[in-house]
C-alpha positions in Angstrom: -14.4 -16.0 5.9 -10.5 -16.7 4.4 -8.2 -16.3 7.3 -5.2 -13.7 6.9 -1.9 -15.6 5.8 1.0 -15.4 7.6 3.8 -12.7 7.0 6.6 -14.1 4.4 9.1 -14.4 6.6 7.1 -17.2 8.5 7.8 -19.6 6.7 9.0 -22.5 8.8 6.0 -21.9 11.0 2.5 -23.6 10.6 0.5 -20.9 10.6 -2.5 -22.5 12.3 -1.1 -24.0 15.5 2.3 -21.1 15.5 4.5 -24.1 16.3 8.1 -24.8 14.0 7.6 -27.6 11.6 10.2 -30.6 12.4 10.8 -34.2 11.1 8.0 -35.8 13.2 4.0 -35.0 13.7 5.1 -31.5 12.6 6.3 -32.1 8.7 5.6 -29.1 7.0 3.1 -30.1 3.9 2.4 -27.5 1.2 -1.1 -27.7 -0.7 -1.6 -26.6 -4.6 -2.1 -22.9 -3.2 1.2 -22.7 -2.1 -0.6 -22.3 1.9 2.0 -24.6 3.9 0.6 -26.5 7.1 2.0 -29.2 9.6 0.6 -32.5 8.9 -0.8 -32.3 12.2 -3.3 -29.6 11.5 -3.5 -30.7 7.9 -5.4 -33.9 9.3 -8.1 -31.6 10.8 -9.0 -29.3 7.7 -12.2 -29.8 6.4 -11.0 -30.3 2.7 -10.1 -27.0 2.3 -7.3 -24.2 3.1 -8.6 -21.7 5.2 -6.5 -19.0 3.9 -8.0 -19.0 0.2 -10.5 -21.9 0.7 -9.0 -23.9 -2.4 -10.3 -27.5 -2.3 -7.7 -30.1 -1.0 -8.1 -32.2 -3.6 -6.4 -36.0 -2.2 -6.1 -37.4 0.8 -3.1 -35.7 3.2 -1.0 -39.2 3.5 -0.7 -38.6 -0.7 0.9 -35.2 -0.6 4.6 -35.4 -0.2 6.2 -33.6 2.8 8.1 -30.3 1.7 11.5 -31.8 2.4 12.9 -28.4 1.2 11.1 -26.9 4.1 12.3 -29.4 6.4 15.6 -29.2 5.7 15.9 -26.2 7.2 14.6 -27.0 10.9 15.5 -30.7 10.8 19.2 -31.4 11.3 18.4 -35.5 10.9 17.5 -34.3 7.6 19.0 -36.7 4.6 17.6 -36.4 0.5 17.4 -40.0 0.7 14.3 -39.3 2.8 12.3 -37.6 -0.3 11.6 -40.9 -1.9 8.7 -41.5 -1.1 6.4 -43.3 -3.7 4.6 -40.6 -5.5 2.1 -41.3 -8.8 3.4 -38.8 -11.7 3.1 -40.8 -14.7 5.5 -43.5 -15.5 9.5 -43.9 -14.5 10.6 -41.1 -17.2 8.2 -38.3 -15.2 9.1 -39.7 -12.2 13.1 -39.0 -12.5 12.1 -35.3 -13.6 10.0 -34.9 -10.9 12.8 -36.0 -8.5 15.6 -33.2 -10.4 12.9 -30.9 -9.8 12.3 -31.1 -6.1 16.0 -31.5 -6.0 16.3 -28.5 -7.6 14.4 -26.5 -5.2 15.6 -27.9 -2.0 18.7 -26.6 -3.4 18.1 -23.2 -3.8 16.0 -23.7 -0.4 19.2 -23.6 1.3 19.9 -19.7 0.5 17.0 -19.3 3.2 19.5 -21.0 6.0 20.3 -17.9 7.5 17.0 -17.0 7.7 16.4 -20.1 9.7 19.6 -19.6 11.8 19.2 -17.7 14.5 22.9 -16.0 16.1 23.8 -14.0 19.3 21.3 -11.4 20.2 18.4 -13.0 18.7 19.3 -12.2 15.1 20.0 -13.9 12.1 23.0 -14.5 9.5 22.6 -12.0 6.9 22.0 -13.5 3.2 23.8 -13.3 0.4 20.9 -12.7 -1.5 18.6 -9.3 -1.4 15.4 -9.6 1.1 13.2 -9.6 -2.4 15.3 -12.4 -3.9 14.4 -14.4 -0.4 10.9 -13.5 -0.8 10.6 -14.9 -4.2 12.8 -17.7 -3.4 10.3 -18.2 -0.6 7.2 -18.7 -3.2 8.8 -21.3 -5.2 9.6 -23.3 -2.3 6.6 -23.4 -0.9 5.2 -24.6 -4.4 4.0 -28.4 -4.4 4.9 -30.1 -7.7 2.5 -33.3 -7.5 -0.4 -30.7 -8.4 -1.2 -28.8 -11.6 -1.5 -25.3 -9.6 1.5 -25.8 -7.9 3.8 -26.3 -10.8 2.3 -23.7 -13.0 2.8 -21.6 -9.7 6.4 -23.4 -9.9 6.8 -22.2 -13.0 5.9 -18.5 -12.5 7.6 -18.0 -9.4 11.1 -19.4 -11.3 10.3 -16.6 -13.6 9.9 -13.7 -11.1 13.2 -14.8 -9.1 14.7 -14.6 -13.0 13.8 -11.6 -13.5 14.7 -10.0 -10.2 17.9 -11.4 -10.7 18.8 -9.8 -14.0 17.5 -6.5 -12.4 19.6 -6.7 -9.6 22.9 -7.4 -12.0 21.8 -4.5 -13.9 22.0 -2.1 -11.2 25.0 -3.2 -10.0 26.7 -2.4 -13.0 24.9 1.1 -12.6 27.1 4.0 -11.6 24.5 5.8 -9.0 25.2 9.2 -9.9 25.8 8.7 -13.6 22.1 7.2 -13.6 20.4 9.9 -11.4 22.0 12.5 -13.6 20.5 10.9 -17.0 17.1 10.5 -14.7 16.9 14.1 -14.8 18.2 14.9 -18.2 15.2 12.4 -19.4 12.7 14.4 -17.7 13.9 17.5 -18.7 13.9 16.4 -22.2 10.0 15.6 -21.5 9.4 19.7 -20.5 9.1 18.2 -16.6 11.0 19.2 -13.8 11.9 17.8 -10.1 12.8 20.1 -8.1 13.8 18.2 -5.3 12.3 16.0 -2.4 11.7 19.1 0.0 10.6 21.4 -2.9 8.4 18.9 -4.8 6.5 17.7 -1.6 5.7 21.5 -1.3 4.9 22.5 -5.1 2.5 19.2 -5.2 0.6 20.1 -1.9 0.0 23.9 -3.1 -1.5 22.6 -6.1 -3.7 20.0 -4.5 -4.7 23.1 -1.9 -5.8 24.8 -5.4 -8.1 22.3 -6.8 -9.2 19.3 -4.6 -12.4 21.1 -3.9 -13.0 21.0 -7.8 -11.8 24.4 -8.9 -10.8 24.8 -12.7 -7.8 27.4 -13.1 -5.7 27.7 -15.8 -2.1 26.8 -15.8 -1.0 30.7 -15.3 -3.3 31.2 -12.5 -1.8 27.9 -11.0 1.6 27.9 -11.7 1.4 31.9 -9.8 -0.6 30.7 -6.9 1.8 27.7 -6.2 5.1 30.3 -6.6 3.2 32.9 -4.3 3.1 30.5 -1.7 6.7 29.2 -2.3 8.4 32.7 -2.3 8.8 33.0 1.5 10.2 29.4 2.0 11.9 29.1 -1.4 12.7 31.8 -3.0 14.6 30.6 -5.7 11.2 28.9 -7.0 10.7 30.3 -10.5 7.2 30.2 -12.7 9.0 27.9 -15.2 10.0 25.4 -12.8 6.9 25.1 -11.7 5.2 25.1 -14.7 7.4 22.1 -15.3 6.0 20.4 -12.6 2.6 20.5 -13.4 3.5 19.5 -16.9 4.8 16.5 -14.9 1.3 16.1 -13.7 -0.2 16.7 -17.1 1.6 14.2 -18.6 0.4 11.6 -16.2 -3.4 12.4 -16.9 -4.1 14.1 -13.6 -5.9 16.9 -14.8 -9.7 17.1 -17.0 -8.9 20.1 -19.0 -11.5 21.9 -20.6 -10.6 24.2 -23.8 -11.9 27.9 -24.5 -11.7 29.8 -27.1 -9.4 32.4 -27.3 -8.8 31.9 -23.7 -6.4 29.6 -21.6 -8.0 26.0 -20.8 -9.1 25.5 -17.4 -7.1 22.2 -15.1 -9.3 20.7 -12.7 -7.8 17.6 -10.6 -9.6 14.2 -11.5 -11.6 13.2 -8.7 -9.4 10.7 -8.0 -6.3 12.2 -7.5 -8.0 14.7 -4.8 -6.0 13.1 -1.8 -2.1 13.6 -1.5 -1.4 10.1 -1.7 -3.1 9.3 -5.1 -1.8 12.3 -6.1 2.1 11.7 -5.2 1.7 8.1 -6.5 0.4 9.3 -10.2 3.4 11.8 -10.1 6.5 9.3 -8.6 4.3 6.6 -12.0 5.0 9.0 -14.2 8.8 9.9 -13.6 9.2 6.0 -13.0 7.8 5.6 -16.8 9.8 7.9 -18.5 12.6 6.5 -17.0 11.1 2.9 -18.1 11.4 4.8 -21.8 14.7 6.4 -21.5 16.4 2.4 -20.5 16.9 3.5 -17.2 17.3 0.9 -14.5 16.4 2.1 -11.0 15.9 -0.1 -7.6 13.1 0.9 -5.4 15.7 2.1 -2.9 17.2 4.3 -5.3 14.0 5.6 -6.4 12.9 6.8 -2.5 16.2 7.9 -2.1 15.8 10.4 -5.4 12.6 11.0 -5.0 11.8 11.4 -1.0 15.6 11.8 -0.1 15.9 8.4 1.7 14.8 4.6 1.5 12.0 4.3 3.8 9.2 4.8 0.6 11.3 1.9 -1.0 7.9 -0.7 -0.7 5.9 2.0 -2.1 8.1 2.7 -5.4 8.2 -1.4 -5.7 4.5 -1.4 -5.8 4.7 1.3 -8.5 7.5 -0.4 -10.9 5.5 -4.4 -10.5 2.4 -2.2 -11.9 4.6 -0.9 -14.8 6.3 -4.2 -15.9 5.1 -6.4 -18.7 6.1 -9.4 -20.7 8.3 -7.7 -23.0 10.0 -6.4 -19.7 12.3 -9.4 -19.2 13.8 -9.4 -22.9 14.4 -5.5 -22.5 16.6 -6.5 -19.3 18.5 -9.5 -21.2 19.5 -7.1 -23.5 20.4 -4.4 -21.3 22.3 -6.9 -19.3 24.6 -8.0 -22.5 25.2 -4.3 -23.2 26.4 -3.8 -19.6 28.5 -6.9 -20.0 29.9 -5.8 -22.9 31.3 -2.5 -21.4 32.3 -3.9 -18.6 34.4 -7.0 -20.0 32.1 -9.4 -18.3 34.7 -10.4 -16.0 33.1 -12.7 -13.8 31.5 -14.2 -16.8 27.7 -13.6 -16.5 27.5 -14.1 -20.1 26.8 -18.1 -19.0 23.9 -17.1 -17.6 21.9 -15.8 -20.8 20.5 -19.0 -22.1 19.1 -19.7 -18.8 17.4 -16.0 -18.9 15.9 -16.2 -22.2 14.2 -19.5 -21.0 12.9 -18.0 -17.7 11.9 -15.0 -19.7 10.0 -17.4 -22.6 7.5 -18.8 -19.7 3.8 -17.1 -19.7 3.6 -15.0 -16.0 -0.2 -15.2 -16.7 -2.4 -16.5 -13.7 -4.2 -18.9 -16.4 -1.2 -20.6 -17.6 -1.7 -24.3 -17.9 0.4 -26.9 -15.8 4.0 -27.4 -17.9 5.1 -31.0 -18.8 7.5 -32.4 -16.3 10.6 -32.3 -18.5 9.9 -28.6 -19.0 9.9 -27.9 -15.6 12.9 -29.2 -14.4 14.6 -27.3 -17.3 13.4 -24.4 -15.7 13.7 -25.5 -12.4 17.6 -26.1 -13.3 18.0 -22.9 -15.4 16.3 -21.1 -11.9 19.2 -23.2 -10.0 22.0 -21.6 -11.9 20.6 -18.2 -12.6 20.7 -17.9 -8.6 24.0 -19.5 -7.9 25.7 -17.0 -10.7 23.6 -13.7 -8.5 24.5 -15.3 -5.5 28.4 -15.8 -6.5 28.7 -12.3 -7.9 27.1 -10.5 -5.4 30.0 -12.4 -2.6 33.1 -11.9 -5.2 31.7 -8.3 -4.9 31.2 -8.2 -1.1 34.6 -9.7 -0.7 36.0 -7.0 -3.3 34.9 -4.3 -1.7 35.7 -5.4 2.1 39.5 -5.8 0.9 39.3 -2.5 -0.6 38.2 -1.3 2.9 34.7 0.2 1.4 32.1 1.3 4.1 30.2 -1.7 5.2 26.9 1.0 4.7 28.5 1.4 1.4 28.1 -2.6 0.5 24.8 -3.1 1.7 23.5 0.3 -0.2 21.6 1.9 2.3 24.1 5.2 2.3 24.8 5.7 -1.3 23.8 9.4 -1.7 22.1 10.5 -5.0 21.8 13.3 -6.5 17.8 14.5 -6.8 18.4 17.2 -9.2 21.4 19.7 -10.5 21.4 22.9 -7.6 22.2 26.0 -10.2 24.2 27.7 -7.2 26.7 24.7 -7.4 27.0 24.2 -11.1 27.6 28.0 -11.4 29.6 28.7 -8.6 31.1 25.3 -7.6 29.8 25.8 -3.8 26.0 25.5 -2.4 25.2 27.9 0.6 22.8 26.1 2.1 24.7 23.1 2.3 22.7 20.7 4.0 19.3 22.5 4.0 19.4 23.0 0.3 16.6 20.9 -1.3 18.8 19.8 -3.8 20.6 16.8 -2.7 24.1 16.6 -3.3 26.9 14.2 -2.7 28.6 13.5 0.2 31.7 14.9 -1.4 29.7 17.9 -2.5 28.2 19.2 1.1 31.7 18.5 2.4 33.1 21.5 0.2 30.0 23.7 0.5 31.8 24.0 4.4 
């Protein structure tokens, strides 16, 4: 039986002996699968990883050492050392190969502070967001003298493109500007959110209702679920929960059967009988309409709107991967350039849009044949400097912001408050009384008044 891999962040440890690679009997050695050993234990494998039992398909002295790797652990460590003879195909494939690798031990070096510890057992923060490192992570960990390993090559340039244009997109996002056309899209759909506290309630009441199979028609359901909500909310009205299960509707939950000249009957799917597969087809569906309205929303921004803080943040990732396609990378070009465009573009991103539009032209599909060796050090390259222009924006912005004296919490993004919904008592009367127990989310700026 496949053992488990190792945990991501692992990285510059074998995974079968648990010691640090270095520049001796230790050299870290990656295989076609991307699985990365020490040559030591490499020599004792029975022809085979043991993570994904791929075949090891030459002899272990013929696979180049991950000098990208190494660099990391070894201070001795000099380029000159990754020239060793390798067989690619004439001179001419040869020198690509060679930019490639250079290439990615390159961009290896954003991992340094992973690899650094400090004071207190710690490490350097990055530059670069913990899913950039994680992709960044997968290419480097690619080896180039096999097939699988550059079409993985390949691939995992792509993802780290595309995560990159996603992240300059939201960061030319005004947070509350976006959550309030969030909710203006959903309202235009006849849906409703109601708010993290509220919604958790509303979508519990109605799983009470029908997990055991029971078909009740929307009336009978939408009074049952405010019944229950009058003690604890009494501002919960029939249409707004009506709204909610036509937020449920629209994602396919429900098996409805018609009558005539009677109200069809809503019975859960047998699926979505448990809270969690319930909650995850709802959070799908407001992710897609947002998907269709251009809206571009980080997974830390979509627990925070959704759940009231970031801690579901892995959970809404898992939700927005399932949701992306091919086309998804154009869209985010051209929502980029608009961006740019209203912006100025003052730090010049613009450069970057050639490299994009080649990232985005290369086939994420698991089949995808090996790429000549002059196409992938183009895309190798185009990886190289769509990284560098993330990874200088994101400091001129850190550096902005620190000289404008800006809450560190603030820079980072784990205390940016957004609005989950509009609370009537504030647009109507400028003041909430609940203040903070309100299940309306408001601003930072708006509890402060509502005291």
């Amino acid at each position: 039986m496949p053992l488990q891999p190792p945990q991501w962040t692992e990285f510059l440890v074998c995974p079968i002996c648990t010691h640090s690679f270095d520049g001796s009997a230790l050299k870290p050695i990656s295989l076609a699968c991307s699985h990365t050993f020490c040559k030591a234990c490499l020599l004792k494998l029975q022809h085979k990883c043991p993570f994904d039992q791929a075949p090891i398909q030459r002899p272990v002295d013929r696979i180049p050492v991950n000098y990208a790797l190494l660099q990391l652990v070894s201070s001795s460590f000099s380029a000159e050392q990754n020239v060793a003879p390798v067989d690619v195909g004439g001179e001419a494939a040869l020198q690509h190969y060679l930019s490639a690798v250079k290439c990615i031990e390159e961009l290896a070096l954003y991992l340094k502070p992973l690899a650094t510890p400090v004071g207190g057992g710690g490490a350097v923060a990055s530059v670069l967001s913990r899913p950039m490192l994680r992709k960044l992570v997968s290419l480097v960990c690619c080896q180039l003298i096999e097939e699988d390993g550059r079409a993985r090559a390949m691939r995992a340039a792509r993802s780290m493109g595309e995560r990159s244009i996603t992240e300059l997109i939201l960061q030319h996002q005004n947070p509350q500007q976006l959550s309030a056309n969030l909710w203006a899209a959903v309202r235009a759909r006849g849906c409703q959110f109601l708010g993290p506290a509220m919604q958790e309630e509303v979508l519990k009441l109605i799983l009470l209702a029908l997990e055991d199979g029971s078909a009740l028609s929307r009336k009978v359901l939408v009074l049952f679920v405010v019944q229950r909500l009058e003690p604890q909310y009494p501002q919960a009205s029939k249409t707004a929960i009506g709204h909610v299960v036509q937020l449920l509707y629209r994602a396919s939950c429900f098996k409805v059967t018609k009558r005539e000249e009677e109200s069809s009957l809503m019975q859960l799917k047998d699926e979505f009988r448990t809270y969690e597969m319930l909650r995850r087809e709802h959070d799908a569906q407001i992710v897609q309409i947002a998907t269709e309205a251009g809206l571009r929303i980080s997974p830390e921004q979509w627990s925070s709107l959704l759940y009231g803080d970031t801690s579901r943040k892995s959970h809404m990732q898992s939700i927005i991967d399932k949701l992306q396609t091919p086309q998804s990378f154009n869209q985010s070009i051209n929502e980029l350039v608009i961006a740019l465009q209203r912006t100025g573009d003052p730090d010049n991103l613009s450069r970057l849009r050639h490299q994009f539009e080649l990232l985005a032209n290369i086939d994420p599909g698991q089949d995808s044949p090996a790429p000549s060796w002059e196409n992938l050090e183009a895309v190798l390259k185009a990886a190289r400097h769509v990284v560098q222009g993330l990874a200088d924006f994101a400091s001129a912005r850190t550096v902005t912001m620190a000289t404008t004296k800006a809450p560190v919490d603030a820079i980072a993004g784990h205390q940016v408050r957004y609005k989950t919904s509009l609370c009537r008592d504030l647009s109507r009367t400028g003041s909430c009384p609940r203040g903070s127990n309100c299940t309306f989310a408001h601003s930072q700026e708006e509890l402060e008044r509502c005291h």
